[in-house]
N, C-alpha and C positions, 0 to 999 in steps of 0.2 A: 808633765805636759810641756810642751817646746813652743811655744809662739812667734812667730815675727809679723810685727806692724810696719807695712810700709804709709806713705803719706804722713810721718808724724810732725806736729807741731809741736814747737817748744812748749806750748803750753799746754799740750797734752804731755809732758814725760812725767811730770810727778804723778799723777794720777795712774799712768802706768806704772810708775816705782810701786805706788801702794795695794797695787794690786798684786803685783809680784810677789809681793811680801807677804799678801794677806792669804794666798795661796800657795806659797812655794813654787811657784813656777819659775821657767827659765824663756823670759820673755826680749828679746831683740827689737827696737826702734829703729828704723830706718825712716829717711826725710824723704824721698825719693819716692816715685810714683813705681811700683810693681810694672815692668813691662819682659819682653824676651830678651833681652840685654841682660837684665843683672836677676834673674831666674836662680840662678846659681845662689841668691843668700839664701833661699828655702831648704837648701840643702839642711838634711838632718832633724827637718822641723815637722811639727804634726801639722800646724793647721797658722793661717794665715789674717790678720785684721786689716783691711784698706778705707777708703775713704774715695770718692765718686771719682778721682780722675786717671785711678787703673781699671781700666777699659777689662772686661773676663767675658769675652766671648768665645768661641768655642777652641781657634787657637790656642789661645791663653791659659783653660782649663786644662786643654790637655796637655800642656806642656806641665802644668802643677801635676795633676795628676801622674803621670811619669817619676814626678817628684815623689810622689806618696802623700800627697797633701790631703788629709781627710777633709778639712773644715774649711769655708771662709765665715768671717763677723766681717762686714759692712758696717762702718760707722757711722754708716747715715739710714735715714730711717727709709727714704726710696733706692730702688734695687735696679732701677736700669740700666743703670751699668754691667749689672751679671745678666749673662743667659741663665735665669733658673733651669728651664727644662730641658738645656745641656749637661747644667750640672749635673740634675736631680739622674740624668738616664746615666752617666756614668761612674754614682755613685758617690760625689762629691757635695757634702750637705753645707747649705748656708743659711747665716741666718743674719739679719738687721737689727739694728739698734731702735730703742723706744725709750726719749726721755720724756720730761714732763712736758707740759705744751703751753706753760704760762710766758717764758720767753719769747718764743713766735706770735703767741696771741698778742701778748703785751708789743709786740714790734710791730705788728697789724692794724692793730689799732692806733698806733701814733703814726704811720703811713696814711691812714683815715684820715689823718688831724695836718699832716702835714699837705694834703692833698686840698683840704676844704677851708681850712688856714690858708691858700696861697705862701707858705712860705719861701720856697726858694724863690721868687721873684723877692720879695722880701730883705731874703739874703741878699744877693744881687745888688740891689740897689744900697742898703746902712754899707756896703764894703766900700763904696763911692760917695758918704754921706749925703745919699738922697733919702731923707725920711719924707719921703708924699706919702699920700695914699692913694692915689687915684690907682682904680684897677685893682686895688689889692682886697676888697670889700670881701670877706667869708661866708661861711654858712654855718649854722648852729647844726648840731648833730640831734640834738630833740627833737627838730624839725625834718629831719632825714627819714627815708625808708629804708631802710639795709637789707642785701641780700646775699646770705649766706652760702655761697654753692658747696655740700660738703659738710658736715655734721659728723667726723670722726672728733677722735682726740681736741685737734688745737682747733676743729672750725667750733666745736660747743664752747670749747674755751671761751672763741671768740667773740660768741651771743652771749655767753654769763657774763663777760667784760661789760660787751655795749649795752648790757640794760641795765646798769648804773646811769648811761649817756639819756635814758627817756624817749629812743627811739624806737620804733615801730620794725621790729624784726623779723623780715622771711625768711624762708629755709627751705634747701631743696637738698635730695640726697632719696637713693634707693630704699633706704630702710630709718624708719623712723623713731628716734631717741624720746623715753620720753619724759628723760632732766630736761632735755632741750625745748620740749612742749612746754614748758615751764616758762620759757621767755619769748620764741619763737612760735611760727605759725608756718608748721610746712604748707606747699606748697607746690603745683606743676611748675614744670621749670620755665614754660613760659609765659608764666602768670608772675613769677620776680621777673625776669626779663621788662616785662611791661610796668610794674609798678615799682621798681627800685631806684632810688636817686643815685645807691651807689653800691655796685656789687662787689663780693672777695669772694677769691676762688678756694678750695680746701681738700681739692679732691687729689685722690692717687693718680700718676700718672699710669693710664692702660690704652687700651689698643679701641675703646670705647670712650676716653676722655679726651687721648690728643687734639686741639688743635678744637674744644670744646665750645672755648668762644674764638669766634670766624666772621665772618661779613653777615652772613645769615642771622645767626646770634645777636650780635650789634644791630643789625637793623631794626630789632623787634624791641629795643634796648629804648626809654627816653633819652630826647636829644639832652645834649651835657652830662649823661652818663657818667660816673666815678668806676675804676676799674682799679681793684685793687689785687696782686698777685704777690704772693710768700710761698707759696708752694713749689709746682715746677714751670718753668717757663713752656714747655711745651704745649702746656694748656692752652695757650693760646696761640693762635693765627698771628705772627708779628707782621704780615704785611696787611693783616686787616686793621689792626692795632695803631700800625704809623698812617694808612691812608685815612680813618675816620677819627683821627688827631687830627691830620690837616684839614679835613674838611669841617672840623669841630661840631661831629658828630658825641665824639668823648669829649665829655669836658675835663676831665683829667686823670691820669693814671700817677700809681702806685704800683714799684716792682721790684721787689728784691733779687728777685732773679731773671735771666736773659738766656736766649737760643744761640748756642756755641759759646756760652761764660768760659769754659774750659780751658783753662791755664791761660786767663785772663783775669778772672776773681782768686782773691785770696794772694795773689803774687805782685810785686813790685815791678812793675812797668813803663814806669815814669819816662824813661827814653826809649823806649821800644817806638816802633811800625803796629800799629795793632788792626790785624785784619777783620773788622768788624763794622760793616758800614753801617747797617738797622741801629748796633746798638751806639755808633757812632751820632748816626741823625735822631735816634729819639730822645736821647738825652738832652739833645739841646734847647729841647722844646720848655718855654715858661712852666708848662703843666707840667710835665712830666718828672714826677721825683722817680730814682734811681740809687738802690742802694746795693752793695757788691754780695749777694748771697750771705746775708750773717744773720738771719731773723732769731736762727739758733745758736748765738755767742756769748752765751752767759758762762757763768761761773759753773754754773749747775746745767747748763747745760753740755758741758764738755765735759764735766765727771759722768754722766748717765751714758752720751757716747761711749766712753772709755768703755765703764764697767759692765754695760751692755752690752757688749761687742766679747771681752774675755768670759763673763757668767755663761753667754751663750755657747761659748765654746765649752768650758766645764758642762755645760747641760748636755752638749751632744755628748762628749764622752763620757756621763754617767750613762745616761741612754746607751751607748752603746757598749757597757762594763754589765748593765742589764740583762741585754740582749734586748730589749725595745725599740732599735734603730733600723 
């Protein structure tokens, strides 16, 4: 089996060396985002591993496919970057990665803390030796209601986390877990809406979630609201987002990720023109903490990328040594 990984990070090669090894495979790193340009290193290879900022829409596939490309792994656990049901109609199978979800939860939870903490004001101010306090006054998380949107993997995580914290946990989500009834208390969605001091979002980005919380959403939302995002920025409405900050409708957000982050996170920009006004004006906001897409950058979290990304390529091609594909 023949692999090449584009998008790789230095700190993803050893984890691909060990794989390599642990399979005999003949696997290829490339740093570089997969586009029609350099199409040409697929040559000779089966199947393909990227990471969210090589775009495989239907172009794209078919230019792999030409190639003979059986397979993509995605090494992120959301897929909208592929046209699945381009792939799937021209016979191109893909598959994503799934690590554990204590990382994200655990980065969720201290975006919680950093949000209710007031700390970046905080920071701000000791960098100028002003230690006052005025303004800076917090909130205790025992005394919170949290509202879970999203009950898969990291959102349970997230409720097994915070009910260490002593807080009053709702939860909303289509189908009902019931480890998670254990700490949580689902619920209609807009019945958290109305009684949460401070909602996180957990859900998959679909054609039913974009754009999930909106003006409408917010409105039905208590005033000072906590809004807290790790998952996909799409979830939410950024023009509803920045106008009900200014009018401090939200009392504050939390968001690891943002709408067009795209070859803006994860890369060195420091002198660049950065075309991004939204994420330009909300960052500046006292409330508003902002961190560059890493909920998932742990240790273990970059090995389970890795190795979920090549298993799942071994898995298609047992499947289809089978004949099960």
């Amino acid at each position: 089996m023949k692999i090449v990984a584009f998008e790789v990070r230095n700190d993803e090669l050893n984890e691909f060396e060990l794989m390599k090894n642990k399979y005999g495979l003949t696997i290829k790193t490339i740093p570089d985002v997969l586009t029609a340009e350099n199409i040409k290193e697929v040559d000779g290879y089966d199947a393909i591993s990227i990471l969210g900022r090589s775009i495989m829409k239907k172009e794209m596939l078919d230019l792999l496919k030409n190639k003979n490309i059986k397979y993509i792994a995605t090494r992120t656990i959301g897929c909208d970057h592929i046209d699945l049901e381009y792939a799937e109609r021209i016979g191109i199978k893909v598959c994503n990665s799934r690590y554990e979800p204590n990382g994200v939860a655990d980065f969720t939870v201290m975006l919680m803390l950093l949000t209710i903490r007031k700390y970046k004001p905080v920071l701000w101010r000791q960098n100028v030796n002003d230690y006052s306090l005025s303004g800076l006054m917090g909130k205790e998380m025992r005394n919170l209601t949290v509202g879970i949107m999203g009950t898969g993997r990291i959102g349970a995580m997230v409720i097994k986390e915070l009910s260490g914290f002593g807080c009053e946990i709702l939860a909303y989500d289509i189908y009902h877990d019931k480890e998670v009834e254990k700490f949580a208390k689902y619920v209609d969605i807009d019945t958290l809406y109305k009684r949460c001091d401070m909602i996180s979002i957990h859900m998959p980005l679909l054609v039913s979630t974009r754009n999930i919380i909106n003006d409408d959403a917010i409105s039905k939302m208590k005033d000072g609201v906590i809004l807290i995002n790790s998952a996909r920025a799409e979830l939410m409405d950024m023009q509803a987002i920045i106008k009900n900050v200014e009018s401090e409708k939200i009392g504050a957000v939390g968001l690891d990720v943002f709408e067009n982050e795209e070859f803006i996170y994860h890369i060195n920009r420091k002198t660049d023109i950065i075309k991004n006004r939204d994420m330009a004006y909300l960052r500046q906001f006292p409330n508003v903490v902002m961190t560059p897409h890493m909920a998932f950058y742990t240790d273990l979290g970059i090995k389970g990328m890795v190795d979920c990304a090549i298993e799942g390529i071994l898995k298609f091609k047992e499947l289809e040594r089978k004949g099960k594909l």
